[in-house]
C-alpha positions in Angstrom: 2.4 -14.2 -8.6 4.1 -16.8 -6.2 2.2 -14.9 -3.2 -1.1 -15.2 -4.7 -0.9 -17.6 -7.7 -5.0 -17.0 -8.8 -4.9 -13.8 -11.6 -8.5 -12.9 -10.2 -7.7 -12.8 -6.6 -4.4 -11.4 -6.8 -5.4 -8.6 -8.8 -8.6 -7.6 -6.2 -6.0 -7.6 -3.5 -3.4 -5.3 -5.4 -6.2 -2.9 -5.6 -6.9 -3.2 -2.2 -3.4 -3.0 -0.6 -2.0 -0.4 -3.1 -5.5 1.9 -2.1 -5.3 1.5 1.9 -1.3 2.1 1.5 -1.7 5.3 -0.6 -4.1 6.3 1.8 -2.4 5.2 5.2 0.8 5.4 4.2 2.5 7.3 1.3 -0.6 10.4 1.6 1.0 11.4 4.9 4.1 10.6 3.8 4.1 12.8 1.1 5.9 10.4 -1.1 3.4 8.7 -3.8 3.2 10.0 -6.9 0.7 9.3 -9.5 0.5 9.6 -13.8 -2.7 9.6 -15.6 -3.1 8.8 -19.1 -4.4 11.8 -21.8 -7.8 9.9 -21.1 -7.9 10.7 -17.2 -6.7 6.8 -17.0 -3.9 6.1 -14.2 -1.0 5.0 -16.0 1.0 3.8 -12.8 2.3 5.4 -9.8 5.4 5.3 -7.8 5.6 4.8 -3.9 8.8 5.9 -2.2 9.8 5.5 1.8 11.6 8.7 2.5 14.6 7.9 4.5 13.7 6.8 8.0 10.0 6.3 7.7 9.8 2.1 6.5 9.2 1.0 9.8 5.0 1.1 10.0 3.0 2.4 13.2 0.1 -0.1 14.2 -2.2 1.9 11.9 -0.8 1.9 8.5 0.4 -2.2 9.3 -3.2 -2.6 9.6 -3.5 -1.0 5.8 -1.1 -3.2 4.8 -2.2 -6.6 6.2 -6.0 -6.2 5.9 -6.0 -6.4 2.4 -4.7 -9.6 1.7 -7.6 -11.2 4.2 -9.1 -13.7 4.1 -7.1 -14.9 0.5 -4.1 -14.5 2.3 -4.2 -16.8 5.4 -2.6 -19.9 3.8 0.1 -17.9 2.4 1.1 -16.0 6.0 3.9 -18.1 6.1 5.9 -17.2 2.8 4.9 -13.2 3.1 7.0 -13.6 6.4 9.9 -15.3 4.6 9.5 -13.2 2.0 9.4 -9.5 4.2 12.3 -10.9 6.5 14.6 -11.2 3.5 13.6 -7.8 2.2 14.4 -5.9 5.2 17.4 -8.0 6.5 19.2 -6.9 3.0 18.1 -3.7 3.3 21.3 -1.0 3.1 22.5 0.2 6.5 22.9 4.0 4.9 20.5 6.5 5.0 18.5 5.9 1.4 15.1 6.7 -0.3 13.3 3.3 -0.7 11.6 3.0 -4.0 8.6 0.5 -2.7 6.7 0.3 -5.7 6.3 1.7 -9.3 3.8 0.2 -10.9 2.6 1.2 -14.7 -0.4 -0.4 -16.6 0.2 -2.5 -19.1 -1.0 -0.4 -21.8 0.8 2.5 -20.4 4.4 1.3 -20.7 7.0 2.2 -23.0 5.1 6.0 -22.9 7.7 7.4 -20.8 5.0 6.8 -17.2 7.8 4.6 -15.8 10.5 7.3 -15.9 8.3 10.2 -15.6 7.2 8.2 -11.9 10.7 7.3 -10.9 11.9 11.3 -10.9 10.2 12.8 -7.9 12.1 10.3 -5.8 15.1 10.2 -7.4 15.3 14.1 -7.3 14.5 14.0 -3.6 17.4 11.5 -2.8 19.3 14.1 -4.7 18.4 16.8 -2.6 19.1 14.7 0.4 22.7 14.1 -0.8 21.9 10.1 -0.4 20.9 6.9 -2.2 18.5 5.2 -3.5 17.2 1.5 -3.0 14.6 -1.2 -4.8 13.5 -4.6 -5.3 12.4 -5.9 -8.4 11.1 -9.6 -9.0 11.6 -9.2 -12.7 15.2 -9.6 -14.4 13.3 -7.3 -17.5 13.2 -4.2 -15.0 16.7 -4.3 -14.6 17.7 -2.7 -17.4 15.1 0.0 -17.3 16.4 1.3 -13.5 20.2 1.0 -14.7 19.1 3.7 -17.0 18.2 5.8 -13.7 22.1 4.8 -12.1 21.1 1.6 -9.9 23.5 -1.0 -9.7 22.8 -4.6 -9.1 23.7 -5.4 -5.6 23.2 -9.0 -5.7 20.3 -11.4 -6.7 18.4 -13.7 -4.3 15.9 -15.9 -4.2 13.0 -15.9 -2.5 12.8 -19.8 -2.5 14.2 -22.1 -5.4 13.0 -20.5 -8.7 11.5 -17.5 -7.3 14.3 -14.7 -7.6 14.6 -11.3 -6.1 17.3 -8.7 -7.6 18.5 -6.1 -4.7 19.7 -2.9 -6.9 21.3 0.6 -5.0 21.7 3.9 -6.5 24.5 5.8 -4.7 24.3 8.9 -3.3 25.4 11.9 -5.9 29.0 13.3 -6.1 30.1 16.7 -6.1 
């Protein structure tokens, strides 16, 4: 919302980005998963960076960036603030980065938000490392405590406009 203010535009170029990265990015990635409703609906997804694959080829960039033309010209200038503190505060150790999980409105509180979460969480397992996110909203972090992330530290993006870092270490034993 402080990206693209305008409900209307922001939502066409959700749609946009979250289709061109499924596509470009998370497809070959083999880390996206997706929950549809009883109705054949999507209820959300989930979009996870295995470890060692955040850095984008030319390509999926391209995916990423397209989307947001031409609505996004004015705002070039706080996506780069905003990216640049993102990955400067990313963790050094090898981790699963949770990108994005995303449930509909009418979908949450139906059990799509954990449901989404457990493919990555059980690959990080597997892996024998942690797990990372971003979250805009104070309200989500309850819900990934649940999961075993720990707030790291809160930012903020500019004044008002806060950004909570949360890591889920690596499993013991």
């Amino acid at each position: 919302m402080w990206l693209l203010a305008d409900d209307r535009v922001r939502a066409r170029v959700e749609r946009r980005q979250y289709r061109a990265l499924v596509k470009h990015v998370f497809v070959p990635r083999k880390s996206g998963w997706v929950a549809n409703r009883p109705d054949g609906e999507a209820a959300g997804a989930a979009l996870w960076y295995p470890p060692g694959t955040k850095e984008h080829n030319f390509r999926e960039s391209m995916a990423e960036s397209l989307p947001f033309l031409p609505a996004g010209i004015p705002h070039l200038g706080k996506a780069s603030r905003l990216q640049n503190l993102i990955t400067s505060n990313w963790p050094k150790e090898e981790h699963w980065y949770l990108s994005v999980l995303s449930v509909s409105p009418e979908s949450q509180g139906k059990g799509y938000g954990s449901a989404l979460l457990q493919p990555g969480l059980d690959a990080a397992d597997r892996d024998g490392i942690g797990c990372w996110l971003e979250t805009q909203r104070k309200s989500n972090l309850p819900f990934y405590s649940q999961f075993g992330f720990q707030l790291l530290r809160k930012l903020e993006v500019e004044p008002g406009v806060p950004l909570w870092l949360m890591w889920r270490p690596p499993p013991t034993g």
